[in-house]
N, C-alpha and C positions, 0 to 999 in steps of 0.2 A: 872653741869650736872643734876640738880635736877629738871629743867624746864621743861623737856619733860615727867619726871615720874608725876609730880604732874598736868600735862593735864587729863593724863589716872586716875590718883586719882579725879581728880575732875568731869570727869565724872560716876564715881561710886557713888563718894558721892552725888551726886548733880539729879542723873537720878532716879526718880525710879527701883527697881527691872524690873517690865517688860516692862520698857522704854530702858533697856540697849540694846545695839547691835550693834557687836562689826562692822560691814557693815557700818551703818551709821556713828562712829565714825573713823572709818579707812577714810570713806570717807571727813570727815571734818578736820583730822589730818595733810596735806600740805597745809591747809589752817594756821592752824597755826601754823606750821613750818616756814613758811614765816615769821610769824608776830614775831616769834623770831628772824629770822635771821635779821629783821627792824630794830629791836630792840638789839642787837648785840650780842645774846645770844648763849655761845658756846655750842655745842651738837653733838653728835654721827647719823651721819644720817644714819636713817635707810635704 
């Protein structure tokens, strides 16, 4: 269940401060979702 938290962590880490927002990452988030369910990743769907 750790694969969905550590998306949202990496884009923190990963984003600058005024690069974050949380619209654009929402919007790239079923994108990979997908890529874990490829991948056979179990998860809590939001």
């Amino acid at each position: 269940m750790a694969y969905p938290r550590v998306l949202a962590l990496a884009e923190i880490a990963w984003s600058p401060r005024e690069a974050r927002d949380w619209a654009s990452f929402s919007a790239r988030l079923p994108w990979a979702l997908r890529f874990l369910d490829i991948l056979g990743v179990h998860y809590r769907k939001p």
